[in-house]
N, C-alpha and C positions, 0 to 999 in steps of 0.2 A: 398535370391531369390526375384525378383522384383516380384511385385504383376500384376494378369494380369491389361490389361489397361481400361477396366470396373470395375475393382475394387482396381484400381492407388488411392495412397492418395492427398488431396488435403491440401495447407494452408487456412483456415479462420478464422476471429478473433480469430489470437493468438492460434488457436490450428488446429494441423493436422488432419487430418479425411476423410474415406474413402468417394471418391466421389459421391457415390448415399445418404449420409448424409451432403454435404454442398448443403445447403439449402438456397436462398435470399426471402424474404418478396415480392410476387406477383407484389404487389400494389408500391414497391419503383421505385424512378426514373430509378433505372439504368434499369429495368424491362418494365418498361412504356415510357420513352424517349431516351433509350439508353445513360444515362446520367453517361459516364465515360472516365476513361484515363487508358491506356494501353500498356504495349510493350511487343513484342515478339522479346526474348532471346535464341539465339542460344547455344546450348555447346554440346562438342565434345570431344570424348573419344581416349585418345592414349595410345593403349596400351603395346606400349614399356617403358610409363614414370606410367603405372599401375594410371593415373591421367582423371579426365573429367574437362576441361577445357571451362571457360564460354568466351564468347565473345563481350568482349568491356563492361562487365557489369557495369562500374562505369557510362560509358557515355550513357547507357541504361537509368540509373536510375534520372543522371542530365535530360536527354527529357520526362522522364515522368513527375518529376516536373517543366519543361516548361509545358506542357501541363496541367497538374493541375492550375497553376499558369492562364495560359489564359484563363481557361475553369471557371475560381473564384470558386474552390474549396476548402474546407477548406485544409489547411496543417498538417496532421495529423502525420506522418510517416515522421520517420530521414530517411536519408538515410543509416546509418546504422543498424537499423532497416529494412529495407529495403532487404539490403544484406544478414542478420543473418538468415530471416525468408525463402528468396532463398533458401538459402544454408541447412538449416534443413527440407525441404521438399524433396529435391532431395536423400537427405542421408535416410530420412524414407522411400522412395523408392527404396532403394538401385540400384540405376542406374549406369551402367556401360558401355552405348554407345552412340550413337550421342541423344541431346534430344533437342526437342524444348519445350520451356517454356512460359505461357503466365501469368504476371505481371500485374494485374488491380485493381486501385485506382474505387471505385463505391462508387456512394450516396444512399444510404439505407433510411429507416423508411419509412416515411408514407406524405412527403414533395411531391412537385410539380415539371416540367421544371426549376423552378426559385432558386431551392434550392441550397444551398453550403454544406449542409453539414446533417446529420453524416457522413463521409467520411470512409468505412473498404475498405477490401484489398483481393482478392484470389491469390493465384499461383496453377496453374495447368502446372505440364511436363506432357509430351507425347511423345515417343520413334517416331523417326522422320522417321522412313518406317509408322507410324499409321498417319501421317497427309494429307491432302488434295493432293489427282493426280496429280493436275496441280503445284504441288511443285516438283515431281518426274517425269518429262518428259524430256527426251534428247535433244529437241528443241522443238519450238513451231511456231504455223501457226497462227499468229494476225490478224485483222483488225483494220480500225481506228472507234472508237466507235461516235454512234451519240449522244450518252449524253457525253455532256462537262465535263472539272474536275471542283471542286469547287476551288474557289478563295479565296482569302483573304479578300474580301469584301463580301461575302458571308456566306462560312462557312471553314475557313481556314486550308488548308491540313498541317500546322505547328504542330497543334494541332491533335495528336493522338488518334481520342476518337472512343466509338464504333460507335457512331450516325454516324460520318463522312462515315464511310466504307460503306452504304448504298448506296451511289455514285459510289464505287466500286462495289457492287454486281450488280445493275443495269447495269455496262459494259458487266461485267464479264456472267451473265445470256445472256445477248442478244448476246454477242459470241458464247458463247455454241448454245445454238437455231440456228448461221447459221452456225455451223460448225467448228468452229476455237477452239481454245484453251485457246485463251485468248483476251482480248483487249487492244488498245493503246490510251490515250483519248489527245484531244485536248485544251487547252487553251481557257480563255473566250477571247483572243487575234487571236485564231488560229490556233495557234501553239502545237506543239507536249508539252505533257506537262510529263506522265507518266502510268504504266501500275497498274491494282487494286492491291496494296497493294507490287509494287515495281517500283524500279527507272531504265528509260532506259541509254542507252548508245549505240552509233554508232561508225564505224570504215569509214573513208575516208583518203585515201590517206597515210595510217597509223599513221593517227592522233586518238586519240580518245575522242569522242565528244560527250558533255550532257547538257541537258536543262539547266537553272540558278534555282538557288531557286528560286527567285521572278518570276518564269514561272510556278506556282499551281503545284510545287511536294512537298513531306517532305521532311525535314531535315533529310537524310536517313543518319544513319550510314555504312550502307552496299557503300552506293554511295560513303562515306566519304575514306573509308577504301580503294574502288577501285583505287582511284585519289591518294591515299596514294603508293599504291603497283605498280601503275603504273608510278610514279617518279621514284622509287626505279629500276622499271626496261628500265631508260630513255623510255618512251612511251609519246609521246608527249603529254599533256592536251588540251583540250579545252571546256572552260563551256558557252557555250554561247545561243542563242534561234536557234531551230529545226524547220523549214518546213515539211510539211506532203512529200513534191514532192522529197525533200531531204534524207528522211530517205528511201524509194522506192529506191533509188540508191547507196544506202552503199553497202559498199564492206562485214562488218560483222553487226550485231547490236546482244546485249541481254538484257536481263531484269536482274535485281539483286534485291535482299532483305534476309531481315534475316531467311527467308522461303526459300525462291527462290535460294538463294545463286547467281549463274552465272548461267543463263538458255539461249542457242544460241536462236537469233528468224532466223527460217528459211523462211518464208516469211511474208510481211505484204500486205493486201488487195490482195491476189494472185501474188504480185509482190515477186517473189524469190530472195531472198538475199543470204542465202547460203543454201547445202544441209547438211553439217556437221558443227560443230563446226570449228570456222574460227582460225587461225593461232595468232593473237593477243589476239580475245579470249580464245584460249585454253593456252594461254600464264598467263592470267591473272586469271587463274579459278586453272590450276595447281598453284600459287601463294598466292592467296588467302585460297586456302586448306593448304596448309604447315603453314602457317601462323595462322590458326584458331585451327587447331591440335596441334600447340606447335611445330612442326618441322622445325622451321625458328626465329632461338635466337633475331631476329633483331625486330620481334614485338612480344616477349616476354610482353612487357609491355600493350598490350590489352589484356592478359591472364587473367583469377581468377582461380585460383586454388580449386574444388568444394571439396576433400577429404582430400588435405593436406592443408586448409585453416586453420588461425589463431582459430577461431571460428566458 
């Protein structure tokens, strides 16, 4: 029986423990500069194959050490280490349905902003009806946000850390404040760049169409995956740079991430785009689901298997 979600186990240093006992040191960086790296891992329970399946974890686990790697961490944790310690945290929970998972590399002791290291590790799941609203809405009403996203010459949205997301909540606050659901920010160019803590996409002429990386979004795996599932279902690509006056006139647009999954945006700055989920997208959202539950042999190979794994 899983335990409730106040009293969910957590992994830290190397041992499981119920979460009002993992503990961080006040005074360490990760505490005081939000001096970490991170990702959040989706997995999803099908229970026709009695299996919960994670998603895309090996290519999870490769961007968090980019992110370590840019952010001059120490390198502490294999990657399979990495996986082992996933994988036995979910099983001491005994979880049995969709769960999101949050994976973070932190600097501890008693060091500065400038520190590399002692480097430990938490994973926290969480049953993914318990995670944030605006991950669970049937569409959303955006604006375009007056804080810019960060750059690369800045503080680079490649790099997955918590300090960054600060940028994000700053959007995402002054949304809520006038009314909206969420925000959509702009580029230090201008340009449509991405949404807090997910990647957009637009539907014209049924083409479907996303900013470039080098236009301040992440290296989203969700986006990756979309562009992936969208060849599969000839749906034409196109990555290229977004106009604010451009996206106002789509025919569909959504936001996606490994929270978000496919979320329709129903209007942006009161400009309506659609009233339901649009025909390409709901194309790409049923797609995406069969594919993350296991029910589509063909991306099989982003699977991890969390009960009937090796180890």
């Amino acid at each position: 029986m899983p335990p409730k979600v106040e009293e969910r186990f957590i992994w830290l240093s190397g041992k499981i423990v119920p979460v009002y006992e993992a503990n961080i040191n006040v005074l360490a960086p990760t505490s005081q500069f939000g001096l970490n790296v991170f990702e959040g891992i989706r997995c999803y329970w099908n229970s026709e194959q009695k299996e919960l399946f994670a998603f895309r974890l090996a290519d999870h686990f490769k961007r968090l050490k980019r992110s370590q790697r840019l952010l001059k961490m120490e390198d502490t944790f294999t990657l399979e280490e990495l996986k082992e310690a996933f994988i036995a945290v979910i099983k001491a929970n005994e979880y049995k349905e969709d769960l999101a998972v949050r994976q973070t590399l932190f600097i501890e002791g008693f060091g500065s902003w400038g520190s590399r290291g002692p480097v430990n590790m938490f994973i926290a799941p969480i049953p993914k009806a318990k995670t944030s609203p605006e991950y669970n809405k049937k569409g959303l009403n955006c604006c375009i946000s007056s804080w810019q996203r960060i750059n690369d010459n800045s503080l680079s949205p490649r790099i997955k850390c918590g300090a960054n997301y600060i940028n994000s909540r700053m959007g995402q606050l002054e949304a809520l404040e006038n009314g909206y659901d969420t925000a959509i920010f702009l580029n230090n160019n201008g340009h449509i760049s991405e949404g807090p803590g997910s990647c957009l996409f637009m539907v014209k002429n049924g083409r479907l169409i996303t900013p470039l990386l080098t236009d301040s979004v992440l290296e989203s795996i969700t986006r990756d995956s979309i562009i992936t599932l969208a060849h599969d279902l000839d749906i034409k690509v196109e990555e290229r740079t977004i106009d604010r006056t451009e996206l106002y006139n789509a025919d569909e647009a959504f936001l996606c991430g490994s929270s978000m999954e496919i979320t329709p945006i129903f209007s942006v700055d009161h400009y309506e785009i659609t009233k339901e989920e649009g025909q390409i997208t709901k194309r790409l959202h049923t797609a995406y689901l069969a594919a993350v539950c296991g029910k589509n042999a063909k991306f099989s190979h982003w699977l991890t298997p969390v009960y009937n794994s090796q180890k």
